[in-house]
PyMOL CGO cylinders between C-alpha atoms (Angstrom):
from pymol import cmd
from pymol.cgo import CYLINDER

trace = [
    CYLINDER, -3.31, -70.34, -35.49, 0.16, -70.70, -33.77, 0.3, 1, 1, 1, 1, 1, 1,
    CYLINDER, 0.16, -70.70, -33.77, 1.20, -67.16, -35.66, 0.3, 1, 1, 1, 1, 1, 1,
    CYLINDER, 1.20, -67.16, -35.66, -2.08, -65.63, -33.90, 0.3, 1, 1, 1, 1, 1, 1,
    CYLINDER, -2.08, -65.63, -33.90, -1.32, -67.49, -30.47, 0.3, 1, 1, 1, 1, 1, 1,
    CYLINDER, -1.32, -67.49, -30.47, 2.28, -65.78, -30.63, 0.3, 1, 1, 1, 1, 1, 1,
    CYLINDER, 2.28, -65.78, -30.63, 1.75, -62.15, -31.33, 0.3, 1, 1, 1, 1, 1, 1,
    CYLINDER, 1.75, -62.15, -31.33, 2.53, -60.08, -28.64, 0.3, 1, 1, 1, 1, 1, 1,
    CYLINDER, 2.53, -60.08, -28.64, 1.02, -56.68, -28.12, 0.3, 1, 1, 1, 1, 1, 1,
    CYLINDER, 1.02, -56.68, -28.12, 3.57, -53.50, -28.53, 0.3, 1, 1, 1, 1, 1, 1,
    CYLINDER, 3.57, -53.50, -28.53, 3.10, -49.84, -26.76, 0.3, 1, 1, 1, 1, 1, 1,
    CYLINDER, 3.10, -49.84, -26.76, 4.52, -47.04, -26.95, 0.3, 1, 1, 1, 1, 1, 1,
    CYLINDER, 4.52, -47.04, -26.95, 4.24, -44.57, -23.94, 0.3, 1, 1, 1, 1, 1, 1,
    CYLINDER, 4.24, -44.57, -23.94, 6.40, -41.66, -22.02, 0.3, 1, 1, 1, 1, 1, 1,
    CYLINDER, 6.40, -41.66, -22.02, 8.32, -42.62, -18.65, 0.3, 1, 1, 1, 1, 1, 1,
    CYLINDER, 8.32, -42.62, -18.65, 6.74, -40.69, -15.80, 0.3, 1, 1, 1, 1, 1, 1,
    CYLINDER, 6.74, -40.69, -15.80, 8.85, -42.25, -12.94, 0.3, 1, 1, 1, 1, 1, 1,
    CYLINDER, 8.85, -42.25, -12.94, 12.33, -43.97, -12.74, 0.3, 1, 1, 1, 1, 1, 1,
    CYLINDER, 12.33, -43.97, -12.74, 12.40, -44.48, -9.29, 0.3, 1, 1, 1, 1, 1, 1,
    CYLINDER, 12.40, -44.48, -9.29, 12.43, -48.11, -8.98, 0.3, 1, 1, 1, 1, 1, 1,
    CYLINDER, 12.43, -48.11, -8.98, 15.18, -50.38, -9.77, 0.3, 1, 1, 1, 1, 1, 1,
    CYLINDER, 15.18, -50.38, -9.77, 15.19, -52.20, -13.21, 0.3, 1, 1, 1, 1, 1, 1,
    CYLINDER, 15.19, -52.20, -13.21, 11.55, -51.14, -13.14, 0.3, 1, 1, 1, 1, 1, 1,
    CYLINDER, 11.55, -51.14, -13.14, 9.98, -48.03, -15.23, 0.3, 1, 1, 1, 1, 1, 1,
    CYLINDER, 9.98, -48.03, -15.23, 6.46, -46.63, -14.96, 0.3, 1, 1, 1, 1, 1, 1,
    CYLINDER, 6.46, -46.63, -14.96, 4.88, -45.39, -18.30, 0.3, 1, 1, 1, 1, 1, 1,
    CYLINDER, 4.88, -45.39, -18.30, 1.97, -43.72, -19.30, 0.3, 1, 1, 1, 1, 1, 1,
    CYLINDER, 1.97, -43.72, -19.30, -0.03, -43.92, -22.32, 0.3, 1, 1, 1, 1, 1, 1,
    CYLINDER, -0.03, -43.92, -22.32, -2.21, -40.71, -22.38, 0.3, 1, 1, 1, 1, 1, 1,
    CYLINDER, -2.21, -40.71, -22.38, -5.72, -40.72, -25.29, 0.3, 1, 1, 1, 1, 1, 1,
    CYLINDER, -5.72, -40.72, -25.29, -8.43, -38.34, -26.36, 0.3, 1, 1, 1, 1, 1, 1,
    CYLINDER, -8.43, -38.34, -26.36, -11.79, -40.24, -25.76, 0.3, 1, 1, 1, 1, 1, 1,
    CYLINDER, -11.79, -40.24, -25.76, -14.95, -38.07, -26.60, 0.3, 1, 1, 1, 1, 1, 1,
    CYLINDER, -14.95, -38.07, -26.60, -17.58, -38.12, -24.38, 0.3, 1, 1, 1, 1, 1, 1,
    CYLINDER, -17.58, -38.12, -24.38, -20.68, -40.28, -24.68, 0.3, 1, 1, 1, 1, 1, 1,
    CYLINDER, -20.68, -40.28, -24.68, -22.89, -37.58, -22.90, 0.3, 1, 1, 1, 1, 1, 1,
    CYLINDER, -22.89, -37.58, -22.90, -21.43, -34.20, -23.02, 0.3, 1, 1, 1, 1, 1, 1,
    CYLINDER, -21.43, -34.20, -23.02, -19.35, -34.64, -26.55, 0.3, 1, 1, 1, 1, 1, 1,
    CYLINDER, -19.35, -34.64, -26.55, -16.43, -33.22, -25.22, 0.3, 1, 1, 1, 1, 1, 1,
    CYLINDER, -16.43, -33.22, -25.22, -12.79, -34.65, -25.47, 0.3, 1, 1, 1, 1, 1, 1,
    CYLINDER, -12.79, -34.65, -25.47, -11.92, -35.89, -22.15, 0.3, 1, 1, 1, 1, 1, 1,
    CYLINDER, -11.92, -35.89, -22.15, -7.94, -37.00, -21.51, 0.3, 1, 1, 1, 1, 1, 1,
    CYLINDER, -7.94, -37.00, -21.51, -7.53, -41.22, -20.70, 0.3, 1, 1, 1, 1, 1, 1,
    CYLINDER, -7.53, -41.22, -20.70, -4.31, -42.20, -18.97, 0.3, 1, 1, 1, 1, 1, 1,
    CYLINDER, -4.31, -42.20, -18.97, -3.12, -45.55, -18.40, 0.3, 1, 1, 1, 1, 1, 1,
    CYLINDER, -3.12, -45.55, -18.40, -0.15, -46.86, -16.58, 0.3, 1, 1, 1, 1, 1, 1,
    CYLINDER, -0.15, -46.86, -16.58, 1.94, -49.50, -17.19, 0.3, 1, 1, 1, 1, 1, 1,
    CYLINDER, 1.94, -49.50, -17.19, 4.90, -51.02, -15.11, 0.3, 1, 1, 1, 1, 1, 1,
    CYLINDER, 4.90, -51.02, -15.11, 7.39, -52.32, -17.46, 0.3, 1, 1, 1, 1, 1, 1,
    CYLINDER, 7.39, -52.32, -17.46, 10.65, -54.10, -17.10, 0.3, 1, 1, 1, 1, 1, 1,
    CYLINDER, 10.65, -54.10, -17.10, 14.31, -52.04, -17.56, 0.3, 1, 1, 1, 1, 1, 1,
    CYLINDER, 14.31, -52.04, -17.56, 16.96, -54.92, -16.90, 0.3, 1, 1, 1, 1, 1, 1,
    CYLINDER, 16.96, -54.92, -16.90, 19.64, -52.29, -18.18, 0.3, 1, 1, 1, 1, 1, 1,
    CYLINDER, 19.64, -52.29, -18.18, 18.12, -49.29, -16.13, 0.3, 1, 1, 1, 1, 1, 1,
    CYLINDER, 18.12, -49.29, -16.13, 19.19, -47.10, -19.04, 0.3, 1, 1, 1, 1, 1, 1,
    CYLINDER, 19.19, -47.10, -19.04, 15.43, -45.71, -19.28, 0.3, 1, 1, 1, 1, 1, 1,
    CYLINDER, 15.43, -45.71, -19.28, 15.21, -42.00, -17.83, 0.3, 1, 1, 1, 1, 1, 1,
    CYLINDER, 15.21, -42.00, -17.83, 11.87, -40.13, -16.96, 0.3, 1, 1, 1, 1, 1, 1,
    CYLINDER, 11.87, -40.13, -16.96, 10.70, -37.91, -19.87, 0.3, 1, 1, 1, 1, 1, 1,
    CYLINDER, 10.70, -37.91, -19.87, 12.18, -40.64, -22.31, 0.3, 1, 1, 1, 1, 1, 1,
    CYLINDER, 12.18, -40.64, -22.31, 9.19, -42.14, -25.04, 0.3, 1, 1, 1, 1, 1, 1,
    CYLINDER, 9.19, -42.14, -25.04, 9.57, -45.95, -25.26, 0.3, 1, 1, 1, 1, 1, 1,
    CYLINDER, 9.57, -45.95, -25.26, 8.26, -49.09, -26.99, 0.3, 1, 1, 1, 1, 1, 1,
    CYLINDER, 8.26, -49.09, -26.99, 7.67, -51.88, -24.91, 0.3, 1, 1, 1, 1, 1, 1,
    CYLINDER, 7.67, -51.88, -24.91, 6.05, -55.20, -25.34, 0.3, 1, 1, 1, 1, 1, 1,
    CYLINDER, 6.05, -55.20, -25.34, 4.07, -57.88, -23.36, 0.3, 1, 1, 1, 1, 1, 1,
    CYLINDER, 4.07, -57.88, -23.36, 5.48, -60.72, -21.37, 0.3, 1, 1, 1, 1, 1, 1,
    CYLINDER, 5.48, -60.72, -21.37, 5.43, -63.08, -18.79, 0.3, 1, 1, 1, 1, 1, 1,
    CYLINDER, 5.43, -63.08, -18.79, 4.02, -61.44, -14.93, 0.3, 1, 1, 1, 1, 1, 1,
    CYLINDER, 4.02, -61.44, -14.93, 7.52, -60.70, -13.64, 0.3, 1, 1, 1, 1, 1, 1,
    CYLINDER, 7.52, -60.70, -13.64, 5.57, -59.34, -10.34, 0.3, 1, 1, 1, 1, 1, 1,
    CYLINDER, 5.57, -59.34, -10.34, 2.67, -58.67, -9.22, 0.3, 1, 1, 1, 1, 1, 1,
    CYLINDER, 2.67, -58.67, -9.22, 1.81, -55.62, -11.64, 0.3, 1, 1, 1, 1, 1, 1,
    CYLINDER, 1.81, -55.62, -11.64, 4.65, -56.08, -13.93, 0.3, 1, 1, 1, 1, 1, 1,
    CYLINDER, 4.65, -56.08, -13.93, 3.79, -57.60, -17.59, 0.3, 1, 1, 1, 1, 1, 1,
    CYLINDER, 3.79, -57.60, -17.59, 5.71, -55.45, -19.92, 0.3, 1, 1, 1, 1, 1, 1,
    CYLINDER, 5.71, -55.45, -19.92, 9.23, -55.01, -20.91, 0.3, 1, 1, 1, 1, 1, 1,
    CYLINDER, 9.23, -55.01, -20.91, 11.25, -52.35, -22.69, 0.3, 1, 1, 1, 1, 1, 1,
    CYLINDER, 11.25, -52.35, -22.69, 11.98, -53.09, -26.05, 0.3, 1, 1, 1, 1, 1, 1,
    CYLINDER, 11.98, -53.09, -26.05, 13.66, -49.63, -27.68, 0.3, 1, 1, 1, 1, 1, 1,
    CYLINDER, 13.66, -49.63, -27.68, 14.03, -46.08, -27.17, 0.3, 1, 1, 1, 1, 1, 1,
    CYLINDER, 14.03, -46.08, -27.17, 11.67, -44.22, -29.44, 0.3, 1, 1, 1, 1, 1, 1,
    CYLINDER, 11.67, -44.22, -29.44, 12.86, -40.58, -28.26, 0.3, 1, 1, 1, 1, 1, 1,
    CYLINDER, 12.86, -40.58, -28.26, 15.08, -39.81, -25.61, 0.3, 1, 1, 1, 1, 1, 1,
    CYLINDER, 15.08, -39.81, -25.61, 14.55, -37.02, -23.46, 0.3, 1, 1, 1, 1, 1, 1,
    CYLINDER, 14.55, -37.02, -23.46, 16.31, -33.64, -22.84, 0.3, 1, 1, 1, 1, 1, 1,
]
cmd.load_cgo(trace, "trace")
């Protein structure tokens, strides 16, 4: 049970803003089909995630993990660089 209480989850997402300091908005984008009209409809969600370094640039695909709230909406934090961008 402790190995199950420890896991922590791990995304992977694009930076869409940079803006902030040591702070880095990603979005995870998904096809969901839909229930009624059975066509695939595009599901974002955002996530504010931690950059102590401030080495993450917009257009750059991450993996970041959960943690502690670090403010208010803030409960990830950057973990590695997946793809940089160009």
């Amino acid at each position: 049970t402790t190995e199950e209480r420890g896991r922590r989850k791990i995304r992977v997402g694009k930076v869409v803003s940079d803006k902030m300091t040591k702070t880095v908005v990603v979005v995870i984008e998904r096809l969901v089909k839909h229930p009624q009209y059975k066509r695939y409809v595009r599901q974002r969600s955002r996530f504010k995630v931690h950059d102590e370094k401030n080495e993450c640039k917009e257009g750059d695909i991450i993996r970041f993990m959960e943690t502690r709230p670090m403010s208010k909406e803030k409960r990830w934090r950057f973990v590695e660089f997946v793809e940089r961008a160009k």
